[in-house]
C-alpha positions as CSV (number, residue, x, y, z in Angstrom):
1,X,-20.0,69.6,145.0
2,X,-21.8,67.8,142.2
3,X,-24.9,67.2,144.5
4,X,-25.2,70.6,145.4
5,X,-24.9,71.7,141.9
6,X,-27.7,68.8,140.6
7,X,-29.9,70.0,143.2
8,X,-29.2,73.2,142.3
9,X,-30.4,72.7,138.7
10,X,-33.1,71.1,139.1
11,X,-34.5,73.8,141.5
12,X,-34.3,76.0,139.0
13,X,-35.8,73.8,136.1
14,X,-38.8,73.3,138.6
15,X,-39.3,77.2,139.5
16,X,-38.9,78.4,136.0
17,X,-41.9,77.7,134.2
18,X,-40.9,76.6,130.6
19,X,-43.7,75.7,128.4
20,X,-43.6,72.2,126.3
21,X,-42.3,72.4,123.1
22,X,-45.6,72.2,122.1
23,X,-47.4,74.7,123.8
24,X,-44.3,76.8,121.8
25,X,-45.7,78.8,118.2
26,X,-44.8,76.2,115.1
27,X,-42.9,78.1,112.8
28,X,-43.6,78.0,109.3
29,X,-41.9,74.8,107.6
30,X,-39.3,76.4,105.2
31,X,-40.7,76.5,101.4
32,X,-39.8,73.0,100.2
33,X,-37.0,74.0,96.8
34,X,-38.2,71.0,94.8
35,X,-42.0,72.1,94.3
36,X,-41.6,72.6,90.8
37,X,-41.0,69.3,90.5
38,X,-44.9,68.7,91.7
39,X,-45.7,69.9,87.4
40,X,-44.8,66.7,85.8
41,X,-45.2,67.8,82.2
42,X,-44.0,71.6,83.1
43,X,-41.0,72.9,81.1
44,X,-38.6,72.8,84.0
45,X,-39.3,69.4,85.7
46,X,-39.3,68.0,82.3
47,X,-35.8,69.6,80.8
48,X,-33.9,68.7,84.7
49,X,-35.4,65.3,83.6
50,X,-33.6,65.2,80.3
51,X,-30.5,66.5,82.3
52,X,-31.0,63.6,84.6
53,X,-31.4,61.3,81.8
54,X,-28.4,62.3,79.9
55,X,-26.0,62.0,82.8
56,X,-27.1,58.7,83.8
57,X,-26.9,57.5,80.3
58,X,-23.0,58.7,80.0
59,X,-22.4,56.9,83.2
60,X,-24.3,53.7,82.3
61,X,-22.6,53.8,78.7
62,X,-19.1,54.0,80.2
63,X,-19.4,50.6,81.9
64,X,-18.3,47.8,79.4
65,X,-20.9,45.3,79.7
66,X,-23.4,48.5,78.6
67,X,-23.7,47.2,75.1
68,X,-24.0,43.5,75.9
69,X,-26.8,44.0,77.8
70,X,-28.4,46.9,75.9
71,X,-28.6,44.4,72.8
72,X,-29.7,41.5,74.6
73,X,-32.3,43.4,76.3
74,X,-33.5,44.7,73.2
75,X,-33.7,41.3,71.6
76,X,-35.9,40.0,74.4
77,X,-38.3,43.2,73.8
78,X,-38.3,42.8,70.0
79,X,-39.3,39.0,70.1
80,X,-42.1,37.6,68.7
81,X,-42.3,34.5,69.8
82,X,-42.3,34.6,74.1
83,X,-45.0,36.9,73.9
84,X,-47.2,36.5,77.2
85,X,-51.0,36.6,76.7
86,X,-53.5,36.7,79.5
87,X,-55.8,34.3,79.7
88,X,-59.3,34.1,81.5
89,X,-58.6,31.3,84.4
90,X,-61.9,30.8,86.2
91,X,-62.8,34.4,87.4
92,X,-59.1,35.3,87.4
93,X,-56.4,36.7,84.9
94,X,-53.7,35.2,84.6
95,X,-50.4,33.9,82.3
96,X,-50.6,30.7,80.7
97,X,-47.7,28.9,82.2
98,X,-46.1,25.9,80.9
99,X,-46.7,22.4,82.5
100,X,-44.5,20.9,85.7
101,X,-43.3,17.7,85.2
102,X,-44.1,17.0,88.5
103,X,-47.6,18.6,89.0
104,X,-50.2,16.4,87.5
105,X,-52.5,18.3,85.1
106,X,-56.0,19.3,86.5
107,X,-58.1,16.7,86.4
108,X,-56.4,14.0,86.6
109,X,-56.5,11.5,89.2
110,X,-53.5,10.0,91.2
């Protein structure tokens, strides 16, 4: 019974001639309901960012450890004395790091 019925199918699959999907017309994507997003410093991107902003904050401010971190993160922005300056290191930039006790310093011989 099955048999018949397989065989039976795929006759039919071979004698109707469907086209490949893409031999089908594309259909217009639909319009994408974020564009306005795309203006970065237009009024409404910019106000849903506030939004955003504000309901984050409330949820970050409701966990305990918010102000514990919030003032030690400030601290570390408003020091003065960790301040990393670039340096010129042959034809590269790069952060002056402090010595390794066990890295010898250049030019010395072991």
């Amino acid at each position: 019974m099955y048999r018949g019925l397989a065989a039976l199918s795929l006759a039919f699959g071979l004698v109707v001639n469907v086209p490949p999907a893409a031999a089908l017309p594309a259909s217009p994507p639909p319009p994408d309901p974020f564009l306005w997003l795309e203006q970065v410093q237009g009024p409404r991107a910019l106000d849903w960012v506030r939004a955003e902003d504000k309901r984050s904050l409330a949820v970050l401010q409701s966990n305990p450890l918010y102000a514990g971190f919030d003032r030690q993160a400030l601290s570390i922005a408003q020091a003065s004395d960790r301040i990393p300056l670039p340096d010129l290191l042959g034809v590269q930039w790069g952060m002056p790091m402090p010595p390794h006790p066990d890295v010898p310093p250049q030019g010395a011989r072991s």
